[in-house]
C-alpha positions as CSV (number, residue, x, y, z in Angstrom):
1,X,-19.9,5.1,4.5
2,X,-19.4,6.3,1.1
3,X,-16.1,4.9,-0.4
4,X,-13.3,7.6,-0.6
5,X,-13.0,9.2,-4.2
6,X,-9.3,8.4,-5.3
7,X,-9.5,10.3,-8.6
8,X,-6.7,12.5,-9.2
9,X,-8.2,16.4,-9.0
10,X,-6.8,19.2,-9.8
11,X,-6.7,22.2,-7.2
12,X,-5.9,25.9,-6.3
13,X,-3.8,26.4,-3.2
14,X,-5.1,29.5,-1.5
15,X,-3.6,29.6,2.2
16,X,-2.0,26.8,4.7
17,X,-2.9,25.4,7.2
18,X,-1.5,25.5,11.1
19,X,0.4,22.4,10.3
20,X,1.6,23.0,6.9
21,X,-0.8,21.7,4.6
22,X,-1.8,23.5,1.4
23,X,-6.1,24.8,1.3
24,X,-7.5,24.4,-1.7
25,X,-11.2,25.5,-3.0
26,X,-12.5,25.4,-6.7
27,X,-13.4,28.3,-8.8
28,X,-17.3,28.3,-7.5
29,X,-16.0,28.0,-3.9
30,X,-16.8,24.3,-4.0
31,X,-13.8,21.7,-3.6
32,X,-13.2,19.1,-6.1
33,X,-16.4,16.4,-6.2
34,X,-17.3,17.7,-2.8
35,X,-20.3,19.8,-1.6
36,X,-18.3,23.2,0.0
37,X,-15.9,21.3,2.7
38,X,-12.5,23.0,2.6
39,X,-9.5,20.5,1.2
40,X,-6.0,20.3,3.3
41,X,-3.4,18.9,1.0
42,X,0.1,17.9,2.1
43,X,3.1,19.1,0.1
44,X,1.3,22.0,-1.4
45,X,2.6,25.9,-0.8
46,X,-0.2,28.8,-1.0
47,X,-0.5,30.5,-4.5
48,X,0.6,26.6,-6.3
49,X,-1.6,24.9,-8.6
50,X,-1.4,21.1,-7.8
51,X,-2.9,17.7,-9.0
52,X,-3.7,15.6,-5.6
53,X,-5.4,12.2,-4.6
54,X,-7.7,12.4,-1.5
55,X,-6.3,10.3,1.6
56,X,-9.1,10.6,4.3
57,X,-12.5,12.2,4.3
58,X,-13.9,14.2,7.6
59,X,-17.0,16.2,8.3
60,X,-15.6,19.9,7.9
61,X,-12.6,19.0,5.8
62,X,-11.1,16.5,3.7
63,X,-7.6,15.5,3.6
64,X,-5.2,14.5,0.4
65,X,-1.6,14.5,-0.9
66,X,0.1,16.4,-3.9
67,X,1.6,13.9,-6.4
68,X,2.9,16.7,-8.9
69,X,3.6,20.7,-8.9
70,X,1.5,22.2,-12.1
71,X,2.6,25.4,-11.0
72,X,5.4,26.2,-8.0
73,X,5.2,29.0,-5.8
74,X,8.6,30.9,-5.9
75,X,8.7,30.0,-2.4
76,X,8.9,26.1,-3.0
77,X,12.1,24.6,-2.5
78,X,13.9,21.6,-3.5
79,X,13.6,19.5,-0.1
80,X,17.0,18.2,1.3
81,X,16.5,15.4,2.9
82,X,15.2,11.9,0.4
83,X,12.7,11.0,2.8
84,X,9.9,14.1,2.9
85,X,6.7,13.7,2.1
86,X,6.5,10.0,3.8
87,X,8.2,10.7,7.3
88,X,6.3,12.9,9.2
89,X,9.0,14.6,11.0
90,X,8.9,17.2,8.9
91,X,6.2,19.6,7.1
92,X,7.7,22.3,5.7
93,X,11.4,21.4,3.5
94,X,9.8,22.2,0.5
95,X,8.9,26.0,1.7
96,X,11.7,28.8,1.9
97,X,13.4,28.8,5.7
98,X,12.8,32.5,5.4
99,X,9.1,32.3,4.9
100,X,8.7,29.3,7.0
101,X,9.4,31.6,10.3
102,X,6.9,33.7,8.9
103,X,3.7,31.4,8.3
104,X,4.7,30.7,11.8
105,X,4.4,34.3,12.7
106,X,1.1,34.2,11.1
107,X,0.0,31.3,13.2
108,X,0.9,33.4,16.1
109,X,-1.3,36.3,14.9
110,X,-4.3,34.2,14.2
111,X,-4.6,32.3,17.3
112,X,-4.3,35.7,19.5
113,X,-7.0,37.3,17.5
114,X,-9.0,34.3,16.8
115,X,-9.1,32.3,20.2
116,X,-7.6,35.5,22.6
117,X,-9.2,38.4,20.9
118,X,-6.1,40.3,21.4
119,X,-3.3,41.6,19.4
120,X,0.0,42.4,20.8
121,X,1.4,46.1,20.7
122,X,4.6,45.5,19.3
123,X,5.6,41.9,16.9
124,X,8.7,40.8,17.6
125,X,11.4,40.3,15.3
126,X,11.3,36.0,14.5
127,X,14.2,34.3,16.3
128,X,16.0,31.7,14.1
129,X,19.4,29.6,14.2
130,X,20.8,27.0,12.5
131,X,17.9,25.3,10.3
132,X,19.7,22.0,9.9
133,X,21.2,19.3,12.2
134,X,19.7,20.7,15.4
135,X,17.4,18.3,17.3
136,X,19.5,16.9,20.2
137,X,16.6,15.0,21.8
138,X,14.1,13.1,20.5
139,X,12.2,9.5,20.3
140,X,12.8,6.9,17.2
141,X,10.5,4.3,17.0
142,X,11.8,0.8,16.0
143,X,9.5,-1.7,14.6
144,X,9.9,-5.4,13.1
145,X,9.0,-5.7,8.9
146,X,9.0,-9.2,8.1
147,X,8.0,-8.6,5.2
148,X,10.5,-6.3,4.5
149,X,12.7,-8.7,6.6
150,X,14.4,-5.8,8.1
151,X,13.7,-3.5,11.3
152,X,12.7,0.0,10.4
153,X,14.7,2.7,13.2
154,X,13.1,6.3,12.4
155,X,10.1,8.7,13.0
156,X,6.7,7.9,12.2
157,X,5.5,8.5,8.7
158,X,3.0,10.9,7.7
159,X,0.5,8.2,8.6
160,X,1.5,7.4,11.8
161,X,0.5,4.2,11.9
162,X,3.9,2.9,10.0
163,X,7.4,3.7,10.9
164,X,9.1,5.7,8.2
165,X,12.7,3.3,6.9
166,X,14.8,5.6,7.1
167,X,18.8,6.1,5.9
168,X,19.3,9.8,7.2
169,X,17.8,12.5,8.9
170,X,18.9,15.8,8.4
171,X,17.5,17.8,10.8
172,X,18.5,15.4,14.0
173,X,22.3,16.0,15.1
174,X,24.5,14.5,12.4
175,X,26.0,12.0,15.4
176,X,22.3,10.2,15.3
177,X,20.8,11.3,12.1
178,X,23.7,9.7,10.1
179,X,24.0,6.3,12.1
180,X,20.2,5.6,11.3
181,X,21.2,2.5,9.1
182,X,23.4,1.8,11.5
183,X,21.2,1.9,14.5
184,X,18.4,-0.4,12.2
185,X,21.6,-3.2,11.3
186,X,22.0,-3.4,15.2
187,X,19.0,-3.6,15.9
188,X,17.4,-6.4,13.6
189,X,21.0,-8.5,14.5
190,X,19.5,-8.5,18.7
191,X,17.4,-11.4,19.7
192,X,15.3,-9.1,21.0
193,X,14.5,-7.1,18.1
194,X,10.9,-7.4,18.6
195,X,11.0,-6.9,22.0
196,X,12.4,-2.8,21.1
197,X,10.1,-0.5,20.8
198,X,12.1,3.0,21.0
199,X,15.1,4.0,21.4
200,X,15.6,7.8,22.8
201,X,18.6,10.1,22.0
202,X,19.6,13.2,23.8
203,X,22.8,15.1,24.1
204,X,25.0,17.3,26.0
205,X,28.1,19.3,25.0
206,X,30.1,16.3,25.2
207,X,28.4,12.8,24.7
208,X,25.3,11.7,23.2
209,X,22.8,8.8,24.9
210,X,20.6,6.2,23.8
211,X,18.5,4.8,26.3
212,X,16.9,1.7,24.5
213,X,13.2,0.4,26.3
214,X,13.1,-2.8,26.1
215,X,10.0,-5.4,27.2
216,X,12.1,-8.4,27.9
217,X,15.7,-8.9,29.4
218,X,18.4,-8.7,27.2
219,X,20.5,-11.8,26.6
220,X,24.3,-11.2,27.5
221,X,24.7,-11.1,23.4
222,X,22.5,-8.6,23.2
223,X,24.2,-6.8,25.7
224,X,27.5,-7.4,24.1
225,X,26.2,-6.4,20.5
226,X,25.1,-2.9,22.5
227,X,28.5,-2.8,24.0
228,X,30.5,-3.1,20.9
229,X,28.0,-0.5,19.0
230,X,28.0,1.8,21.9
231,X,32.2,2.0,21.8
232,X,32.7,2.1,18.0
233,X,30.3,5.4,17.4
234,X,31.1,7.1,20.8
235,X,27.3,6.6,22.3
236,X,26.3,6.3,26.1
237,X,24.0,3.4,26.0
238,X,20.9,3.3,28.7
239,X,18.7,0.7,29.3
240,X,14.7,1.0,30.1
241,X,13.4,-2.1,31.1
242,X,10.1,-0.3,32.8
243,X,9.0,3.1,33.9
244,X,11.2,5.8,33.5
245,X,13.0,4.8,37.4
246,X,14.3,1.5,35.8
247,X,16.6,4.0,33.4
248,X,20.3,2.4,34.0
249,X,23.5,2.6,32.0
250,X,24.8,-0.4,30.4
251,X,27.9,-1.5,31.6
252,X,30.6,-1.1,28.9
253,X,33.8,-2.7,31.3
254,X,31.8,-5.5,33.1
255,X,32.6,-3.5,36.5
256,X,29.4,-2.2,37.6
257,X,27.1,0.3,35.7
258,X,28.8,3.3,34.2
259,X,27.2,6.7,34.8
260,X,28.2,9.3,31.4
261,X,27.8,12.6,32.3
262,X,25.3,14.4,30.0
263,X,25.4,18.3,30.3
264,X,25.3,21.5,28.3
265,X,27.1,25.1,29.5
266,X,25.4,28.4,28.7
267,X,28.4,30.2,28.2
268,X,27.0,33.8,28.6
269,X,25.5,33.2,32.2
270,X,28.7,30.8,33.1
271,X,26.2,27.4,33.9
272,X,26.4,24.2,33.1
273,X,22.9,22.2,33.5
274,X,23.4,18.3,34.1
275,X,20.8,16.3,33.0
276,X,19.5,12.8,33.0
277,X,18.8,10.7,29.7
278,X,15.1,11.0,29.7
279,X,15.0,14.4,31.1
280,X,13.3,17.1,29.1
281,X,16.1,19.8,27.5
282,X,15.3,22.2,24.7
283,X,16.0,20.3,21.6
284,X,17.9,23.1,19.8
285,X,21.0,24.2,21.6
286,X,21.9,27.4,19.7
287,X,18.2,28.5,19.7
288,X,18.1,27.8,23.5
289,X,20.7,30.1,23.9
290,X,19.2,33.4,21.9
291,X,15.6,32.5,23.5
292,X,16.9,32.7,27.2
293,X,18.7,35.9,26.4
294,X,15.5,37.3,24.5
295,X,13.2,36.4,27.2
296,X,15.5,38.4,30.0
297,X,16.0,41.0,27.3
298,X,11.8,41.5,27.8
299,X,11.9,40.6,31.2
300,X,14.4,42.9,32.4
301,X,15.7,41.3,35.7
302,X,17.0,44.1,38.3
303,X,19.9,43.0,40.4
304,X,17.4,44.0,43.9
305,X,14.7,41.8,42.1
306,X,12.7,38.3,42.9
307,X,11.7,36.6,39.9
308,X,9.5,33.4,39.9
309,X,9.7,30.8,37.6
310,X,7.0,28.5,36.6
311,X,7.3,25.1,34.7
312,X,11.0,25.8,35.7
313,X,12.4,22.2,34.5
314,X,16.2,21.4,35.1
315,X,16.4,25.5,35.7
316,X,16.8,26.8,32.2
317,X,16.1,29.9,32.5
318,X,16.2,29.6,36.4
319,X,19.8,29.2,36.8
320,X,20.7,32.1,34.4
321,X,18.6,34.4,36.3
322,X,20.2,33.7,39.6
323,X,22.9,35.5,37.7
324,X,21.6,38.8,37.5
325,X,18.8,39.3,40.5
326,X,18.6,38.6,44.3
327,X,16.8,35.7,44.1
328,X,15.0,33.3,42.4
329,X,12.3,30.7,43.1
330,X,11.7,28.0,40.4
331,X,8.5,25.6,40.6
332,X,7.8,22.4,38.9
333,X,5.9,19.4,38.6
334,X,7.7,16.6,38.1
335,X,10.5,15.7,41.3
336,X,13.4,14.4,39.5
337,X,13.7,17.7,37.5
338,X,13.7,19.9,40.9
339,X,15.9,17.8,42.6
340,X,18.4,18.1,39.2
341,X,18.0,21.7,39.4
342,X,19.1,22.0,43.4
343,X,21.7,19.9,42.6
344,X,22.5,22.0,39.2
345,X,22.3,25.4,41.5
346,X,24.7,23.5,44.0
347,X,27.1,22.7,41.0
348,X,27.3,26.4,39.5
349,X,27.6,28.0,43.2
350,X,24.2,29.5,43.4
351,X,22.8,30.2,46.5
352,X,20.1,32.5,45.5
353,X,17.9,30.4,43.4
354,X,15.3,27.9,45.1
355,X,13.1,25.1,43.6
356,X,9.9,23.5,44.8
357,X,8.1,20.6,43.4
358,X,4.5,21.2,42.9
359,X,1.6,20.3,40.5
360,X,0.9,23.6,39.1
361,X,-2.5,22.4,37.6
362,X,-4.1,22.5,40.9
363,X,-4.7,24.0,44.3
364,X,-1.5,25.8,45.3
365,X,-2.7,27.6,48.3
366,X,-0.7,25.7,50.9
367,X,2.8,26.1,48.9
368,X,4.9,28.0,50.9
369,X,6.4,30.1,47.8
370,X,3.1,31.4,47.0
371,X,3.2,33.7,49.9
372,X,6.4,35.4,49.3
373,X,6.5,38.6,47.3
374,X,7.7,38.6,43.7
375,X,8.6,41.4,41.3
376,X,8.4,39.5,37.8
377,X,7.5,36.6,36.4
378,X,8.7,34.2,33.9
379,X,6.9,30.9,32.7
380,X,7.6,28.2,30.1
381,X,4.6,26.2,30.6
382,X,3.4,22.2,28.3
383,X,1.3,22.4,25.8
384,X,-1.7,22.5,27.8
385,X,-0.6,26.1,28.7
386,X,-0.7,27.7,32.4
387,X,-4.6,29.1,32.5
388,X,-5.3,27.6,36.0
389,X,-1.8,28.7,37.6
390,X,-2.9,32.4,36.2
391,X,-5.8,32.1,38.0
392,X,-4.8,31.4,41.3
393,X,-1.5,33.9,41.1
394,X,-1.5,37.2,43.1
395,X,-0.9,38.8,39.9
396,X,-0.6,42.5,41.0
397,X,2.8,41.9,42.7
398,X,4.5,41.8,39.3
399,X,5.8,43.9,37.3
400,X,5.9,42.2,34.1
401,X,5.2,39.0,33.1
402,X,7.0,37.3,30.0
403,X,5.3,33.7,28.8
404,X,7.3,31.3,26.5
405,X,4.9,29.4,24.6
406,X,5.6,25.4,23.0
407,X,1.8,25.9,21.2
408,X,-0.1,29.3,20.2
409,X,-3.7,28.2,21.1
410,X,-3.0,28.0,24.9
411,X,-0.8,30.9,24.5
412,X,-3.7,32.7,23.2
413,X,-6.3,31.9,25.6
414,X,-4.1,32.7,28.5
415,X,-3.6,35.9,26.8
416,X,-7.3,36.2,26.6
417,X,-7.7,35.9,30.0
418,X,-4.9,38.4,31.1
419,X,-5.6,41.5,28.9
420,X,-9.5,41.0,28.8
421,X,-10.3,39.6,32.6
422,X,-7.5,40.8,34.3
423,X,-7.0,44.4,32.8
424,X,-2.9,43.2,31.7
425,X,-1.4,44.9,28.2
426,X,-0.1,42.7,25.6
427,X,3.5,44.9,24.9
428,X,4.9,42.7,22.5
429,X,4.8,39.2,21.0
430,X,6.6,37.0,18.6
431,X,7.6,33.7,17.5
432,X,11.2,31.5,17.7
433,X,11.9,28.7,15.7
434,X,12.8,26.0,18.2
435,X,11.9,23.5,15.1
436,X,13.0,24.2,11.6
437,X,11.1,22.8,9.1
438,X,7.9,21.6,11.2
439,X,4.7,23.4,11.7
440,X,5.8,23.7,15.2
441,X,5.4,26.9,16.7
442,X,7.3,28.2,19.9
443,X,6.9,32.2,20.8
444,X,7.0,34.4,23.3
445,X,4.7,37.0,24.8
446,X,5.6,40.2,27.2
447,X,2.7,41.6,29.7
448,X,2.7,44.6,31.8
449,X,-0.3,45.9,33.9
């Protein structure tokens, strides 16, 4: 293999890419020393002129970084936080918040028409919130540098085979994302610094967790260092010596293992979800909030209505609904998060919304819930989309069908399948922006027949 060209090249940005990197082609539709192949360059904004070095070379594409601006777009923007352009949590600080939502939008456009052949009849105005200090859940890996001699707590870098030394993060809730140096100083002072791999943070309304995995037993220092950290900055401390069953609290008083309720209220439906530390929550509160009352607003529950709810989770959208139609069913895969959400309906009073546990990627003819009648629908399906639980669905019972989508190119092919196999409309689409700052794309999608 040829060895990569590290020259420094001068380039044209002409579009971006899905995840935020700049596209550059020379003047004779040729990039810079190679034959035709499209170049993606990180930290470079459509319409810029940029000098870059190549970091990795591929069959269709090469890859490379910006190391200086000859010519800004009006769009670039100082970035806030000291750490862009090495960790990889974020793509976009040095583009405009306003026009970040929109790139997003175009995302959104391009995968329907690209890999759905489809274009919705309506866009949807781009839901935004707060842009900074609103990831409340989220994975920091730890690592060991002796040569550094200290131990990095953070996000991966932009090559993601190092972790990124952090001192701040500025999108991450200011409770975590200003006690980075902290969290690395306790850390490297355990015996069993090498031993941590991650450490997870969620948080509720009124506490924040860290549930530290751990591949040894932790000395009773250890466990006294955690203690003391734990009470000085206010954190709930969990402990994951295994799988995600061996989660347990650390016991702050030495009288047993003490449980910290974790929970967030959705004020305008009068719930309040409880949650375990490693459960999954929508990692922006105040965007959570507009995105629920946008998906009912296209949904348009009926009081003498039964909605299902697919990929239903702790009963985010579930619980809400209970409010406002006769009844309810939410189904999911994974059996600690229905059991949360009975408990959860139990908790708020609700009698009318009902949860089964079922793999929703295969054959779901014996479930019993598939053979009661439904009037809408209302999914929120992984990454890998919901095209198999489409396919097996009595779609004609509903009315309307509203998808919420974590990635636009299974959103697309499902979309594919509905309006051109199954004969549905496309009303209206649009995107949210669940992550300020990332390429990350989250939108939502309204059907009829």
């Amino acid at each position: 293999m040829a060895r990569l060209d590290r020259t420094p090249f001068e380039a044209e940005i002409t579009d971006l890419t899905h995840d935020g990197r700049g596209v550059a082609r020379s003047a004779d539709g040729k990039t810079p020393g190679e034959s035709g192949k499209a170049i993606f360059i990180s930290g470079a904004l459509p319409g810029e002129r940029v000098i870059a070095i190549r970091t990795g070379r591929h069959r269709s594409f090469d890859e490379a970084r910006t190391v200086e601006v000859l010519q800004a777009a009006p769009e670039r923007v100082e970035p806030r936080c000291v750490h862009f352009g090495t960790c990889g949590g974020c793509a976009l600080q040095h583009y405009a918040e306003d026009r970040q939502i929109l790139a997003k939008q175009r995302v959104l456009r391009e995968n329907l028409e690209r890999i759905g052949k489809v274009a919705p009849e309506r866009w949807l105005e781009p839901l935004t919130d707060a842009a900074w200090g609103y990831r409340r859940k989220g994975r920091l890996s730890v690592r060991r540098v002796e040569k550094k001699d200290k131990t990095l707590v953070g996000f991966r870098e932009t090559d993601p085979r190092f972790v990124a030394d952090l001192s701040e993060c500025h999108t991450v809730i200011p409770q975590i994302g200003q006690k980075l140096g902290a969290l690395s100083a306790l850390v490297d002072g355990l015996e069993a610094r090498r031993e941590i791999p991650q450490i997870e943070f969620i948080a509720g309304d009124e506490a924040v967790a860290l549930t530290f995995r751990h591949l040894k037993p932790l000395s009773e220092g250890d466990r006294a260092a955690l203690t003391a950290f734990a009470k000085e900055n206010g954190f709930a401390i969990y402990l994951q010596p295994g799988g995600i069953d061996s989660v347990h609290p650390l016991a702050l008083n030495g009288d047993g293992r003490d449980e910290v309720p974790l929970s967030f209220r959705l004020p305008g439906w009068d719930v309040e979800l409880k949650f375990r530390p490693l459960d999954f929550i929508q990692v922006n509160a105040g965007l959570n909030h507009k995105m629920i009352r946008h998906a009912f607003d296209l949904l348009e529950p009926q009081p003498d209505e039964r909605v299902l709810d697919l990929f239903a989770g702790l009963g985010n959208f579930t619980l809400p609904l209970a409010r406002q139609v006769r009844e309810v069913v939410g189904v999911e895969g994974e059996t600690g998060l229905v059991q949360r959400a009975r408990d959860n309906a139990a908790h708020n009073g609700l009698d009318n919304a009902r949860f089964f546990a079922a793999d929703l990627a295969k054959d779901l003819s014996g479930e019993p819930w598939m053979r009661e009648g439904f009037d809408k629908l209302l999914l929120d399906p992984p990454r890998s989309g919901a095209d198999f639980v489409l396919s097996v669905l009595p779609l004609k019972q509903f009315k309307r069908i509203v998808y919420v989508s974590c990635h636009p190119a299974s959103l697309a092919r499902d979309a594919g399948y509905l309006v051109n196999e199954k004969g549905w409309k496309l009303k209206a689409a649009g995107v949210m922006d669940m992550f300020p700052h990332t390429a990350h794309v989250e939108s939502i999608a309204l059907f009829e027949p």
